[in-house]
N, C-alpha and C positions, 0 to 999 in steps of 0.2 A: 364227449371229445373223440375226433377221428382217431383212431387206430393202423400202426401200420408194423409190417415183420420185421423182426431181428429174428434169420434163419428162422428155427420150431416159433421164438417166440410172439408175441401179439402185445406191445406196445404202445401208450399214450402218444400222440405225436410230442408233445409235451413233456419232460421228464424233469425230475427234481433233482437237482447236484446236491450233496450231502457234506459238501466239503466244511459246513460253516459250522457241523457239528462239532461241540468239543473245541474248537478256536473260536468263535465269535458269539456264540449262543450255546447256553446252557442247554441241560437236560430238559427243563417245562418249557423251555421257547421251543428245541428242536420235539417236541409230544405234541406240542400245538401246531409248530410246521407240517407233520407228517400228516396229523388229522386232517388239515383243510386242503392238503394235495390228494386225499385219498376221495375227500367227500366233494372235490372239483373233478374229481375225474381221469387223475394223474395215477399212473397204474403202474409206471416207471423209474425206478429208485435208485442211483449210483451214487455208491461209494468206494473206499479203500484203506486197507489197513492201516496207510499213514495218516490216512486226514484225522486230525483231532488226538494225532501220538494215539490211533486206535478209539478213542472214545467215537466215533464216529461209526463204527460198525457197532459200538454196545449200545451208543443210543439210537440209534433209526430199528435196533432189533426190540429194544425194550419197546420203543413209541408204533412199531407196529402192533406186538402183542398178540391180540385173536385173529388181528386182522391181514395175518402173515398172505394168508392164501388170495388178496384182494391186490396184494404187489406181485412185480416183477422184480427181481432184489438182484443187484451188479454191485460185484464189488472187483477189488484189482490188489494184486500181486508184484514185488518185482523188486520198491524199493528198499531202502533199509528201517529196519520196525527196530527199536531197541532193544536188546535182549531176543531176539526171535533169529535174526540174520534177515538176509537179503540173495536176492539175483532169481536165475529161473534155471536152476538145477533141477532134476527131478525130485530127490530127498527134501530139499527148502519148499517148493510145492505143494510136496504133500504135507508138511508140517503147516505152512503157509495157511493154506486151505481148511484146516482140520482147528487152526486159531481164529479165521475167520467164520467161520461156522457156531465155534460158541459163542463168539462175541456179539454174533445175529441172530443165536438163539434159532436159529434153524437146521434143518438135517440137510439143506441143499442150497447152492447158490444157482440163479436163473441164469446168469452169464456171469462169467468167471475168466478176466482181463491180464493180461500182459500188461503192467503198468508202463514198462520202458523197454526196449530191446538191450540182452545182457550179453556184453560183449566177452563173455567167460562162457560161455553158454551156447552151443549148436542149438541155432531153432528147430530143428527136427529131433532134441532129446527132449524141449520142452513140451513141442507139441506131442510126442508119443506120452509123457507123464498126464497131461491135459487129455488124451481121450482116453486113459487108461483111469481118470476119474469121473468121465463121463459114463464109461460104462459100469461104474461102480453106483450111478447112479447119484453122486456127491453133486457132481452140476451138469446141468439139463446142455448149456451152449459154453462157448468158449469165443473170445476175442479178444483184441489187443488196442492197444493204447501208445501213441506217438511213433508208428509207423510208417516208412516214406513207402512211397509207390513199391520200388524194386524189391524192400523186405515184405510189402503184401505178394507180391507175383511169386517170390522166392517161397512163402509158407505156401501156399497153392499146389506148390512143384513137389512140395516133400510129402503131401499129404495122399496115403492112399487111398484108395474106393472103399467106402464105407467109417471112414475113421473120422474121427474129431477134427473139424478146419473150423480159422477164422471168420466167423459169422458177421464180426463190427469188426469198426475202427473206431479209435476215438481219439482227435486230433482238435489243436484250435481253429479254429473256423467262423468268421461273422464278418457282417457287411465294410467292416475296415481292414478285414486281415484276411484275403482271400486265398491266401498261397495255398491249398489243396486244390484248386479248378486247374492249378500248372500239373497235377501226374496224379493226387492218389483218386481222384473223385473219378477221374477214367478208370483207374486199376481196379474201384468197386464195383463200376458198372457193368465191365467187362467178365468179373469172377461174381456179379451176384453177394458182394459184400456192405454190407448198411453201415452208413455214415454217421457216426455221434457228434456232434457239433462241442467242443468245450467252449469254455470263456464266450459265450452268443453275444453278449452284452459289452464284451471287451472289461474286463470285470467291473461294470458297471457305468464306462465310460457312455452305454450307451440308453441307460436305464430315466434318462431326461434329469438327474439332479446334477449334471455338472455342465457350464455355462460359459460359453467365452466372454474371456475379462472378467469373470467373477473368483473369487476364490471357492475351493472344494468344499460344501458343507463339512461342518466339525463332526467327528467321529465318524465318518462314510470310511472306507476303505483306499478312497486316493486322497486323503487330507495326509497333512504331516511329511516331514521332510522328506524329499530323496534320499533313495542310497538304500545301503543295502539292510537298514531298519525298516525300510517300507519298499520292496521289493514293486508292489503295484503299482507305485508312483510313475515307474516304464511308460504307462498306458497314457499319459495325462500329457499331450502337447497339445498348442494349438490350432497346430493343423489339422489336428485330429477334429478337434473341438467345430472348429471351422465348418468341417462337416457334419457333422454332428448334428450343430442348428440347420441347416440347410436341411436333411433326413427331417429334422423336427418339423419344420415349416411344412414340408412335404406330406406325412401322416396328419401333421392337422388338418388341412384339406382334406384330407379323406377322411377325416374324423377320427383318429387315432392317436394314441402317445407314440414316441421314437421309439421306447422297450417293445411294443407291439410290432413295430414296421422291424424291427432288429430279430424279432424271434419268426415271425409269421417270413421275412423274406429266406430264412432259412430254409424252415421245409417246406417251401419254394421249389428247391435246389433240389436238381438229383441227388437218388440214392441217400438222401437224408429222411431216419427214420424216425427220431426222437432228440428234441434239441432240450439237451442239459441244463434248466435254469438253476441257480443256489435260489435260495429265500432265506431271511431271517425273519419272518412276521408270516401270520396267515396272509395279512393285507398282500405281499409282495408274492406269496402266491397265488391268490386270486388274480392281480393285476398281469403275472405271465400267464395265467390261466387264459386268460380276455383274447391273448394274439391268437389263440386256435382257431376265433371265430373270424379270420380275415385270410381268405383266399385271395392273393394277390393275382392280380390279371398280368397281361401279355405287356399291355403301354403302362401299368404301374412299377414290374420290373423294369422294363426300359429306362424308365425314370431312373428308379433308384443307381442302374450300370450310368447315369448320367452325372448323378449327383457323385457316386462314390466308385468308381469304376475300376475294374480288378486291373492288376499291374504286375505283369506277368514279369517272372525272372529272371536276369538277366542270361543268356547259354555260356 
């Protein structure tokens, strides 16, 4: 599988979201997850202390095991963990970091994220705590998570020569939700910052199981009522849908699924170095495995800006 930089590091174009650790999949389902990302070629692993109320960094640490040194291991920092605290103070940080570390059963994290920007918090005291564990040698890079353009330009400005800056971003991003091409996908270009795609799939809206005028397969993730018991439900209109098949129709000519044309048009995209997929099955890793092998041309993106075309916002 190609390989491309996050700053020092050397990443799957590919990477696995860990988020369905601990909420959707058990411990043997996420041991079987990590295995068949590892032996596909995926070398790229994020998570975060919240996902799975934490079980999410104990199991991607346990399911790596011997094979620590074969990953690239991102986790993220910021929001509230129970019992631990939250924000991006220097002291919560280093605690932060020191709970994510055992819970991954490692002595260092490979990128080490700003889950959310803390508005109790100078970003120039968090980023001084953040290179001040770089050079403690706890984690190799540092980046950030839901960042608009002007708070990437503004960490830029605080950062001296030689000290720990933002290497990623990690924002939502995919062929129905393009709103980073309006300011931050220039601010990475510009400063040399690699772009992590979340939600690529639109959390699965774009994965080929949901259909217009069908109802949502039972037990997927957009099945079951609206509101704020199923939060995902957001994703699920039909205009979305709409396009959707049209993207669908479009991949099969070329001989592909929509999940493929949805992950492969990303690192597409400038400055995108590794797009985030979840998996709960080896199978659904293997299948986002499949889009690394489709370099998308000049007239096939064209297409796709035809079918789903970015929709810039309003000044």
């Amino acid at each position: 599988m190609e390989s491309r930089r996050i700053g020092s590091l050397e990443v799957s174009v590919i990477g696995l979201g860990c988020n369905n650790f601990g909420m959707r999949i058990d411990e043997t389902r996420a041991g079987a997850v990590v295995a068949a990302a590892l032996d596909a070629g995926v070398t790229f692993f994020d998570t975060a202390d919240v996902y799975g109320e934490t079980k999410s960094e104990e199991m991607l640490g346990r399911a790596l095991g011997s094979r620590r040194d074969e990953a690239v291991v991102a986790t993220k920092f910021g929001h509230a963990v129970e019992g631990q605290g939250e924000g991006a103070g220097p002291k919560y940080v280093r605690l932060a970091l020191e709970a994510s570390l055992r819970r991954l059963r490692t002595d260092h994290v490979d990128l080490y994220q700003l889950h959310r920007p803390d508005p109790n918090t100078p970003l120039a005291d968090t980023l001084a705590v953040l290179d001040e564990l770089v050079r403690a040698g706890k984690v190799r890079e540092i980046g950030c998570s839901n960042l608009s353009a002007a708070q990437l330009v503004e960490a830029e400005s605080l950062v001296s020569e030689g000290a720990a800056r933002f290497v990623s971003v990690q924002n939502r991003y995919s062929v129905l939700h393009r709103r980073p091409e309006a300011d931050v996908l220039d601010a990475c270009v510009e400063h040399g910052i690699a772009f992590l795609p979340f939600f690529p799939l639109e959390s699965g809206l774009l994965s080929g199981k949901y259909r217009l005028g069908q109802a949502p397969p039972e037990g997927t993730r957009l099945s079951g009522e609206p509101g704020a018991s199923n939060p995902f439900s957001a994703f699920l209109d039909d205009a979305k849908l709409a396009v959707v098949e049209q993207l669908a129709l479009f991949a099969q000519s070329r001989g592909h699924t929509v999940l493929e044309l949805a992950i492969a048009w990303l690192f597409a995209q400038r400055a995108v170095a590794s797009v985030i997929a979840g998996a709960t099955s080896p199978e659904q890793v293997h299948a986002n495995a499949a889009a690394a092998s489709w370099a998308l041309d000049a007239e096939e993106l064209a297409e796709v800006d035809r079918i789903a075309p970015a929709r810039r916002p309003a000044p």
